[in-house]
C-alpha positions in Angstrom: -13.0 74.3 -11.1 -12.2 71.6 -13.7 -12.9 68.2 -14.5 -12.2 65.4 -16.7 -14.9 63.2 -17.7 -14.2 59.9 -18.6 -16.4 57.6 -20.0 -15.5 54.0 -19.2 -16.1 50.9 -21.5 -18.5 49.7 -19.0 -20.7 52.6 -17.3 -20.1 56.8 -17.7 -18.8 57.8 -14.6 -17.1 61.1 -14.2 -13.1 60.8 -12.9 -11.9 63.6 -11.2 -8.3 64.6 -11.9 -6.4 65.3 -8.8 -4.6 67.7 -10.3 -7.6 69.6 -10.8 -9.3 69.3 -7.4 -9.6 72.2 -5.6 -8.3 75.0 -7.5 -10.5 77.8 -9.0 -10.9 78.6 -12.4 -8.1 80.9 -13.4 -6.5 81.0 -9.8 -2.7 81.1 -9.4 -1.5 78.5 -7.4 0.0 79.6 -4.0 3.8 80.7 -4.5 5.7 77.9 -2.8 7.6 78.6 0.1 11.0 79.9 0.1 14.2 77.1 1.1 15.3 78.0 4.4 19.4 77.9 5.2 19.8 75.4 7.7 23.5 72.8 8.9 23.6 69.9 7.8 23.1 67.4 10.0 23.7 64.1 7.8 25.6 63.6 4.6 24.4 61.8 2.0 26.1 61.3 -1.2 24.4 61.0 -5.2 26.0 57.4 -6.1 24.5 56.9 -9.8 22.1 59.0 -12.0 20.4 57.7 -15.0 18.1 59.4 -17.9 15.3 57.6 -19.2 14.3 57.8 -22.8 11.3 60.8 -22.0 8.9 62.2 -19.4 7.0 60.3 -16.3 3.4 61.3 -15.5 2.2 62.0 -11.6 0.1 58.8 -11.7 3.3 56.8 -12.5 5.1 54.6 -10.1 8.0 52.7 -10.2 8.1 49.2 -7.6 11.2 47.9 -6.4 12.6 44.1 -5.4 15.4 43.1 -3.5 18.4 44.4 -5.7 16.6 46.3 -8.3 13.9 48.8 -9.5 11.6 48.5 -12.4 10.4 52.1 -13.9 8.3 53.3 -16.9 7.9 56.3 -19.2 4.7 57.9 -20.3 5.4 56.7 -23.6 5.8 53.0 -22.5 9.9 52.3 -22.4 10.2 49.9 -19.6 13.6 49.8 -17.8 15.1 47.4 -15.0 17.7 49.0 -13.1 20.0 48.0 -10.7 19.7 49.7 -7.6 23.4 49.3 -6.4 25.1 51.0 -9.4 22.5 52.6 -11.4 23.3 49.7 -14.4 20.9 48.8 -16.5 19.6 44.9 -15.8 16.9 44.8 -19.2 14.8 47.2 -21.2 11.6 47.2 -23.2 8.6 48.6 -24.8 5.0 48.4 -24.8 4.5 51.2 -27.7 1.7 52.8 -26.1 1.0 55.5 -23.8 1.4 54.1 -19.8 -1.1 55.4 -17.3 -0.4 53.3 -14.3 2.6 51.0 -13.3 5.0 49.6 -12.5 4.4 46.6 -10.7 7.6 44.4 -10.4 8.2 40.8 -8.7 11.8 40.6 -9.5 11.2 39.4 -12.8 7.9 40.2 -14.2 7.0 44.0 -14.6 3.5 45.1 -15.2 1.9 48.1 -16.9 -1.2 49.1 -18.1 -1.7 51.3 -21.1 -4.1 54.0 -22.3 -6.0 51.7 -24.4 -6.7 49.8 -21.2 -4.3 46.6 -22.0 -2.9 45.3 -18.7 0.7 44.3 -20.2 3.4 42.0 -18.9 7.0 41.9 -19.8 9.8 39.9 -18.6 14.2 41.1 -19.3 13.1 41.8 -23.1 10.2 39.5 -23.9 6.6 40.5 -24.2 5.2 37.9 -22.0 1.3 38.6 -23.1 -1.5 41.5 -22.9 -5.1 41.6 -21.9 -7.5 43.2 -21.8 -9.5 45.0 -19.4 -13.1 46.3 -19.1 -11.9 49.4 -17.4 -9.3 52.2 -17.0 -6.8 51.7 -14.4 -4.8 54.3 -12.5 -3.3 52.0 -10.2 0.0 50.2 -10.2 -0.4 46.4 -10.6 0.8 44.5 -7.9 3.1 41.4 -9.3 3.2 38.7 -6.6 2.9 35.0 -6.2 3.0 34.0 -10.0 -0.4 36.4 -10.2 -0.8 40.0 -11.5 -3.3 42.1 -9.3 -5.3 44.9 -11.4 -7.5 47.3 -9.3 -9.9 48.8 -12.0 -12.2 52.4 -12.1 -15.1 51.3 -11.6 -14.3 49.1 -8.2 -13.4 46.0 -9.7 -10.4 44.0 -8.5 -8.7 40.7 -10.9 -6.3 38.7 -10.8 -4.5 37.3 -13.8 -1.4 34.2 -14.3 1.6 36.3 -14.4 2.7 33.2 -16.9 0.4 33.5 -19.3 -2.5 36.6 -18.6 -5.1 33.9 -18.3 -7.5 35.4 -15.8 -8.1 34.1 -12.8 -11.1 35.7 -10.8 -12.1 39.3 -10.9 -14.6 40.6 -8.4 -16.8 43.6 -8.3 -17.5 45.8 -5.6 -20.5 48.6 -5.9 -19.4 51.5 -7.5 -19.5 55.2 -6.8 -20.0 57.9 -9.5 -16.9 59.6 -9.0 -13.9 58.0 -8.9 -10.3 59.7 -8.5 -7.9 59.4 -11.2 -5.2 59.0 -9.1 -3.1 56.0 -8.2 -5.2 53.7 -5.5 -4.4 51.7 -2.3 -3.4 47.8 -3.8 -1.0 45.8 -1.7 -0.6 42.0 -0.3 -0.1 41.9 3.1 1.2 38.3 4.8 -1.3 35.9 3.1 -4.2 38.8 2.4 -4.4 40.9 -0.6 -5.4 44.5 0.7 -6.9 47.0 -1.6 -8.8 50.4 -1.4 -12.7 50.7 -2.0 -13.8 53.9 -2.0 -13.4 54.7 1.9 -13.0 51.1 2.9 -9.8 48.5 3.5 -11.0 45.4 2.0 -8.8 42.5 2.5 -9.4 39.7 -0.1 -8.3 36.0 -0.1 -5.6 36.2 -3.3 -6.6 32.7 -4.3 -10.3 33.6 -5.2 -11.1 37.3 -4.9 -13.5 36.0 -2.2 -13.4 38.9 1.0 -12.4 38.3 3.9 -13.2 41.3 6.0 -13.3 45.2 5.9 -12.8 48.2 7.6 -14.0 51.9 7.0 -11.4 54.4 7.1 -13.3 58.0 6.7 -16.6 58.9 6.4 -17.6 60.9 3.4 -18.9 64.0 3.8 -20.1 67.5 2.2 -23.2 68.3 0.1 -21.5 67.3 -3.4 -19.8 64.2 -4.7 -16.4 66.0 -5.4 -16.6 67.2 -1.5 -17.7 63.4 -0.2 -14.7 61.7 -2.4 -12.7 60.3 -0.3 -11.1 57.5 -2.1 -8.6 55.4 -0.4 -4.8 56.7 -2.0 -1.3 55.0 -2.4 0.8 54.6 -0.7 -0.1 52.5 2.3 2.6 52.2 5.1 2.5 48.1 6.7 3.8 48.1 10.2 3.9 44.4 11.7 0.4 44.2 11.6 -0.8 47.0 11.4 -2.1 48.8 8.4 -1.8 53.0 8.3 -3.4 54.6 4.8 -4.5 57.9 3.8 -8.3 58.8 2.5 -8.2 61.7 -0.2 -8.9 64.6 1.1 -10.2 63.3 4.4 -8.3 61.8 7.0 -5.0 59.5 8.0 -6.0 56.2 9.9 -4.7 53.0 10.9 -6.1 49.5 11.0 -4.9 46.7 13.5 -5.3 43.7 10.7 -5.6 40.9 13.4 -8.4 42.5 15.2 -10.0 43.8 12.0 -10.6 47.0 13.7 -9.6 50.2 13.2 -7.0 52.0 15.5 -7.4 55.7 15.3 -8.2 58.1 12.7 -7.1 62.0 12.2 -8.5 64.9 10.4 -6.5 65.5 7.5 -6.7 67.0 4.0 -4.1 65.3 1.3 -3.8 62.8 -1.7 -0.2 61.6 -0.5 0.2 58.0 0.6 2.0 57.5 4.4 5.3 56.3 6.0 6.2 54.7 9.1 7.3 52.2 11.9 6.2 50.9 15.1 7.0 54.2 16.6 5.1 56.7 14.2 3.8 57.7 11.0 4.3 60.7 8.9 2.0 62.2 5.3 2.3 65.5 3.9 -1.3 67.3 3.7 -2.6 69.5 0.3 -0.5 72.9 1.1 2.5 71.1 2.0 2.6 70.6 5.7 4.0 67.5 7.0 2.9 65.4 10.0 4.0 62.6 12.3 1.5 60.8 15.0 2.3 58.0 17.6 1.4 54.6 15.6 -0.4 53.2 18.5 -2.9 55.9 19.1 -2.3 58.5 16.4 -1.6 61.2 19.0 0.3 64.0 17.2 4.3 64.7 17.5 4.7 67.7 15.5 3.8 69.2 12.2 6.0 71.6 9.8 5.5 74.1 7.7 9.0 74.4 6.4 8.0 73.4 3.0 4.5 74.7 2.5 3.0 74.8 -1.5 6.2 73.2 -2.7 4.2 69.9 -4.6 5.5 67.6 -1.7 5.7 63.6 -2.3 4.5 61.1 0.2 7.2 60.9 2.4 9.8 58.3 3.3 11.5 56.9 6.6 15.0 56.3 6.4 17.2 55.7 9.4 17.1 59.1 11.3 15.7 61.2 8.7 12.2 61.3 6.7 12.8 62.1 2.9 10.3 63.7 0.9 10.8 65.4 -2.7 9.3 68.6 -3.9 8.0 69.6 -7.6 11.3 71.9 -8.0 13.4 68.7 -7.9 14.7 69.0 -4.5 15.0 65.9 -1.9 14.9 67.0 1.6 16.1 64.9 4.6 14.3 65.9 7.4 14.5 65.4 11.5 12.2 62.5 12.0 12.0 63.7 16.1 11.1 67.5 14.8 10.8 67.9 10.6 14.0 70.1 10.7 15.7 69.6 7.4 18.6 68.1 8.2 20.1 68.0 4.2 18.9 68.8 0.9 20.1 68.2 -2.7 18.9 69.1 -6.4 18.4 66.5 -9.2 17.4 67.9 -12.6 15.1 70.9 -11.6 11.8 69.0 -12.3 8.8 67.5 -9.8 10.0 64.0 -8.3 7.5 61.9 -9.3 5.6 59.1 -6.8 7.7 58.8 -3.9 11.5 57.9 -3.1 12.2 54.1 -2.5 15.2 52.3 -0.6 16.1 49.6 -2.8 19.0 47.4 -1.1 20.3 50.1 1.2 19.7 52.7 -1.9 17.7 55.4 -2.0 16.3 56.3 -5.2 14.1 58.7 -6.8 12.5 59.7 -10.1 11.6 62.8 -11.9 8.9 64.4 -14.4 12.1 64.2 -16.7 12.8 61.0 -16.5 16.0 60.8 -14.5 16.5 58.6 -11.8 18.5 59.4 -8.8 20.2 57.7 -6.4 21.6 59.0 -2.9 23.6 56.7 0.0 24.4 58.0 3.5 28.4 58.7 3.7 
């Protein structure tokens, strides 16, 4: 087994690279399962494609608003792109190598860089940089004029999306191992919600004072790699109710009016969730996907359809959940069963994050760089 130590500007703690986790030194990963024939029971229809100028990492994200979506390239070329034609609204560059981003407002889109600089950019102008005590492997989150960072080592800050003046920052106690994947950082109605280790913490945006939180898994195992169980994007908001995944651990869902948690399932994965009021669906480590009831987490059905192929976290759309694999297909799949109901190729190489609908488009990125787009006919 391998790891990647990382020491931070403030404190050594070792980061463990999902990537990593879990395999055996010199093991071949499992051979991924074979694409079944099945009819099609839904047509859907590419409506744009776009390249980007090089390759997108696993820990990138790209963050959409109402008509468009912001995306990023390792090497820090920042594109705006709008959603119903595949056009290009603005473009820039940071000139450094991107670990986490994008987050996106509509105007602002935020990155943060391998040197640690948290960077914001607006059409074409570099609106400021600053810089932070710690590596980030988490999107920002762009919202209400701020810029929400949610650091390594368990700190959370916010900063004027104007100007990069900081505005609190507040620091919960950290663990020794973190997970160098992307984390759990959203705003929910008037709360911002963001993953601590294995708890839901909802803050007040205004001060970075909490307001309550809720444990979602309880770590377990006789080493730190086994008890890491880190809470993962993305997080699916129904009404009020929160559902997010803990690495490695379980699936659970927190009622945020009561404060309390709903239910909470075994389950072993690093993909974020998707759902409605009726239920919500992850894909596990090796592949299989999952829905449970949203109320009580009682389980519909699992498949197996599409076991070792690199799944995404998945999406609900309409009828179908989508989900992409690391060959570069997207499959639309039965949300009463997981019965693929259509499948199409992009450009042969592992769609990154997971898929978005972005004003009635759906659209997806790969390692490559190229950005799909698919409507139902």
């Amino acid at each position: 087994m391998q790891f990647m130590n990382t020491l931070l500007k403030h404190g050594l703690q070792i980061v463990a690279s999902l990537a990593l986790l879990g395999c055996a030194a010199g093991s071949a990963p499992p051979k991924p399962a074979a694409l079944q024939n099945f009819t099609p029971l839904v047509k859907v229809a590419q409506v744009w494609r776009t390249q980007l100028s090089g390759p997108v990492s696993r820990t990138l994200r790209m963050h959409g608003s109402a008509t468009s979506v912001a995306v990023v390239t390792d090497g820090g070329s920042i594109q705006v792109i709008a959603a119903a034609n595949g056009s290009l609204v603005s473009q820039s560059a940071v000139q450094d190598e991107v670990v986490a981003g994008t987050g996106f407002d509509g105007a602002v889109v935020a990155i943060v860089t391998a040197s640690n600089q948290l960077v914001a950019v607006s059409g074409e102008q570099l609106l400021w940089r600053a810089q932070l005590p710690a590596r980030s492997y988490t999107q920002p989150l762009v919202a209400g004029g701020r810029v929400f960072v949610l650091l390594a080592d368990q700190r959370v800050s916010a900063f004027d999306a104007s100007n990069g003046a900081e505005v609190w920052t507040q620091r919960y106690s950290g663990e020794p191992l973190v997970l160098a994947h992307p984390g759990l950082l959203t705003a929910v109605g008037n709360a911002l919600m963001v993953g601590v280790g294995e708890r839901l913490v909802a803050m007040n945006p205004d001060n970075g004072q909490t307001a309550w939180d809720v444990s979602l898994a309880q770590p377990r195992g006789v080493d730190e790699i086994e008890r890491l169980v880190d809470l993962v994007a993305e997080p699916a908001v129904i009404g009020s109710v929160i559902c997010a995944r803990a690495f490695q651990a379980s699936v659970s869902c927190v009622d945020i009016k009561a404060r309390t948690r709903l239910w909470s399932v075994t389950s072993d994965g690093a993909n974020g969730v998707s759902g409605d009021v009726q239920a919500v669906y992850s894909t596990d480590n090796v592949g299989r996907i999952t829905a449970w009831t949203t109320a009580t987490g009682v389980e519909l059905w699992t498949s197996a359809l599409l076991l070792h192929r690199g799944l995404t976290t998945p999406l609900a759309l309409g009828k179908t959940l989508v989900v992409g694999d690391s060959q570069g297909y997207m499959h639309w799949l039965s949300r009463d069963t997981g019965s693929v109901m259509a499948r199409l190729p992009t450009d042969g190489s592992a769609i990154v994050g997971a898929p978005l609908l972005v004003d009635g488009t759906l659209i997806a990125i790969t390692a490559k760089g190229g950005v799909f787009a698919w409507r139902p006919e």
